[in-house]
C-alpha positions in Angstrom: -5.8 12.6 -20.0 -6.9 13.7 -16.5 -7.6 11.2 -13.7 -10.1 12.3 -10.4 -7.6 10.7 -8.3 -8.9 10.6 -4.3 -6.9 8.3 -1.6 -8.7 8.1 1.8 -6.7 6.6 4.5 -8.2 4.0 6.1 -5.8 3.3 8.9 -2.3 1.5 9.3 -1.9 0.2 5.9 -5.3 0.3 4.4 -6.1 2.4 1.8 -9.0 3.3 -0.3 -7.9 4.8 -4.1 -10.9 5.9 -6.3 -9.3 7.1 -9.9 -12.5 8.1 -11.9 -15.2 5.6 -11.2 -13.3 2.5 -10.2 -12.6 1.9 -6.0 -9.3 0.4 -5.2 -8.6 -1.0 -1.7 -5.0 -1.6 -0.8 -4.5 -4.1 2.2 -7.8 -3.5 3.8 -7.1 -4.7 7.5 -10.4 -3.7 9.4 -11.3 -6.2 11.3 -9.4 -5.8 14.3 -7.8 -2.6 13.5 -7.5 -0.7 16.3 -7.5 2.6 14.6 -9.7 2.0 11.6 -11.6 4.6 9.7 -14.9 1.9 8.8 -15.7 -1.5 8.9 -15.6 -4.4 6.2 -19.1 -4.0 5.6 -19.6 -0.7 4.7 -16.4 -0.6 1.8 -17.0 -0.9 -1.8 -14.5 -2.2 -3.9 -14.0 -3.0 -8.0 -10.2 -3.7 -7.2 -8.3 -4.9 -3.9 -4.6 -4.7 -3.8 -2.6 -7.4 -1.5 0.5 -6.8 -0.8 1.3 -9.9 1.7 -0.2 -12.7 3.4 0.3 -11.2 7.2 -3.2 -10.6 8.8 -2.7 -6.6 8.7 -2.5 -6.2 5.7 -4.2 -9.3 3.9 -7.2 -8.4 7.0 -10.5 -8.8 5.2 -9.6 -9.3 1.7 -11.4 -12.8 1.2 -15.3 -11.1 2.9 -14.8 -8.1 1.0 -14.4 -9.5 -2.3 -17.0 -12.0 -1.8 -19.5 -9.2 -1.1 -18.7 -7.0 -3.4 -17.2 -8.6 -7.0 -14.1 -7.4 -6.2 -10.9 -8.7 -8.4 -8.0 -9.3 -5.7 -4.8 -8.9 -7.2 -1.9 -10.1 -5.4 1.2 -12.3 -5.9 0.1 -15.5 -7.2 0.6 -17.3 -3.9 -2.0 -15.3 -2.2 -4.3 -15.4 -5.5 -4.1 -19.1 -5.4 -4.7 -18.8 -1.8 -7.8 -16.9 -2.5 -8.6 -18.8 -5.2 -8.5 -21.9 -3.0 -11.2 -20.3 -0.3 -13.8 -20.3 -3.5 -13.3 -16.9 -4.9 -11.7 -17.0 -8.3 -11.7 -13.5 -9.6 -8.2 -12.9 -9.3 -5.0 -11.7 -11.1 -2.2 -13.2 -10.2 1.2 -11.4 -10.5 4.9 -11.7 -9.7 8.0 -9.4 -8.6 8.7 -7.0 -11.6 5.0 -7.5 -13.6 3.3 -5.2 -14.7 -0.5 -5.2 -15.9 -2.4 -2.5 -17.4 -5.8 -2.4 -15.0 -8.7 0.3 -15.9 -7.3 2.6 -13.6 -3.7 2.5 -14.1 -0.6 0.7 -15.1 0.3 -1.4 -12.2 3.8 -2.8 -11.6 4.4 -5.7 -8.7 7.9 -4.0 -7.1 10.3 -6.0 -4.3 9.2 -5.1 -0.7 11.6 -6.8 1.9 9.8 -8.9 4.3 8.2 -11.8 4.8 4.9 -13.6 4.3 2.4 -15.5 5.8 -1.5 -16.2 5.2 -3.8 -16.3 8.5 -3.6 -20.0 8.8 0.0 -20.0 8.1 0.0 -20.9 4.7 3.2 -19.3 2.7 2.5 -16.2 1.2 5.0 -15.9 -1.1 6.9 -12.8 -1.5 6.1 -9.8 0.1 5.7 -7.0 -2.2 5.3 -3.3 -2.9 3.2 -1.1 -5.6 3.8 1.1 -8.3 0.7 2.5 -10.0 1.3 5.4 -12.9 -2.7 6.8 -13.7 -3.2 7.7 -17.3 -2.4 11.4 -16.4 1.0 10.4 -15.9 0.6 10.5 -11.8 2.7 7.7 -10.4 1.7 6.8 -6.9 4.5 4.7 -4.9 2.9 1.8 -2.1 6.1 0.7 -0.4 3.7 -1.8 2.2 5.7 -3.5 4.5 9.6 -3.0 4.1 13.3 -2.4 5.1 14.9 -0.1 3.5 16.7 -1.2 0.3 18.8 0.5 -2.3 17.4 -0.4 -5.5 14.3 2.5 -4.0 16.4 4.4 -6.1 15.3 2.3 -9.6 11.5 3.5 -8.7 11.6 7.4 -10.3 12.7 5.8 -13.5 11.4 6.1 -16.2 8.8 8.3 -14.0 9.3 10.4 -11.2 7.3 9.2 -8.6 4.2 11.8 -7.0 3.7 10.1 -3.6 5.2 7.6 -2.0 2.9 5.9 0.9 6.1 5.0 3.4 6.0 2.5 6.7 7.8 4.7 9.8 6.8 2.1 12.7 10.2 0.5 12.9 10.2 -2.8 14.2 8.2 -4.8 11.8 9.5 -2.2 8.7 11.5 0.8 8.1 11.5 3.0 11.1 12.5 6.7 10.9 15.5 7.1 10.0 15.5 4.6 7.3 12.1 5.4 6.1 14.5 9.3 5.4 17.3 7.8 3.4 14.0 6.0 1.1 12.9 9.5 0.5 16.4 10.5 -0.6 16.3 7.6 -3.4 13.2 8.2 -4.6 12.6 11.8 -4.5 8.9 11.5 -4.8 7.1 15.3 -4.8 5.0 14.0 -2.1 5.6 11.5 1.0 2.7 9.8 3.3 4.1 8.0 6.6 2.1 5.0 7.5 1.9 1.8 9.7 2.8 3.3 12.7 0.5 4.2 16.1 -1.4 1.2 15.2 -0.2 -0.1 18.8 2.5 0.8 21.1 5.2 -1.3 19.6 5.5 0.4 16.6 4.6 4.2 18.0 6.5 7.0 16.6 6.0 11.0 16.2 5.2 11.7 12.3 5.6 15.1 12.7 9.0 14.9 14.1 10.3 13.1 11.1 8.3 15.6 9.0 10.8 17.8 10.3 13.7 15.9 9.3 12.9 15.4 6.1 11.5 18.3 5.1 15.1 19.8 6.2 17.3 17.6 4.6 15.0 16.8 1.0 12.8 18.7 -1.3 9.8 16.3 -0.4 6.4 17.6 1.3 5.3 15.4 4.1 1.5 15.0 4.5 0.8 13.7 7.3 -3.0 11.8 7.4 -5.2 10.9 10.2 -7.0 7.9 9.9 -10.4 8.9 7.8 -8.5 11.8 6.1 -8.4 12.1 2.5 -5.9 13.4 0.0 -7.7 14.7 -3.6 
């Protein structure tokens, strides 16, 4: 089966994913977001994707849902969270689940980092997502993260197509650990994000384009905020 598989990137972590007819947003911090591609208002939605409670990446999940139907699925901290600000239409999900969604097979994976919602409730874990599209396509959200071996467990039983990687150092992986992640997974396809957002996490993407394009068989594609990948 094919999949019309588009990914717009929406700036920092935010992503927008439309497979077929259904729009999925992935940590959709726009309020606030210095280098945002559009505002809260003006995004669609059928699915949104949380990976943790910190306010860049959990940004405007709660208005965005509420306008637009959306089903926010997330660890079930942050979907009891949500569920507890009067929006029920969640599915909650843990490290290592795995639920079969319209648009794909989605499993929760470890991300290493911590969690907190905007009013400092716990967020739980942090976590990462793996999403294989009916075509077989296997698209890799690592989110916020160090660098951790078992990166290495996520081509099986799949290769993985593209990996969406942080390279901001700091707060997540920085360059040179965001390389040795491409070396586990061996994706076709790599996407450096969260970084340039502000000066504390600034970095050259296509100086590490150049490293690992030398030293693995992975393309870098390197987006501006806005740009799309079809």
């Amino acid at each position: 089966m094919k999949n019309d598989f588009r990914i717009q990137f929406l700036g920092h972590n935010a992503w927008l994913l439309t497979v077929g007819a259904f729009r999925v947003l992935i940590d959709p911090f726009l309020t606030g977001n210095p280098v945002a591609a559009t505002v809260a208002e003006k995004v669609d939605a059928d699915y949104i994707l949380v990976s943790h409670g910190h306010g860049d990446h959990f940004g405007d999940t709660l208005k965005i849902a509420k306008r637009t139907g959306a089903v926010v699925v997330a660890i079930a901290e942050i979907a009891g969270y949500v569920t507890s600000h009067g929006y029920e239409n969640t599915v909650a999900m843990n490290i290592g689940g795995t639920v079969a969604l319209p648009f794909g097979r989605l499993k929760m994976v470890q991300a290493i980092h911590s969690s907190t919602l905007p009013d400092g409730t716990p967020g739980g874990n942090s976590a990462g997502f793996l999403l294989t599209l009916a075509d077989g396509k296997t698209l890799y959200f690592a989110c916020d993260t160090a660098l951790y071996g078992d990166m290495i467990l996520l081509k099986k039983p799949s290769p993985v197509d593209y990996a969406f990687l942080p390279i901001g150092d700091l707060f997540t992986m920085g360059p040179d650990d965001a390389l040795e992640a491409v070396k586990l997974i061996q994706s076709r396809f790599v996407v450096p994000c969260h970084y340039n957002t502000w000066k504390v996490i600034a970095q050259d993407p296509l100086a590490w384009k150049t490293r690992v394009e030398a030293e693995t068989d992975t393309e870098v594609i390197i987006l501006q905020s806005g740009e799309i990948i079809e």
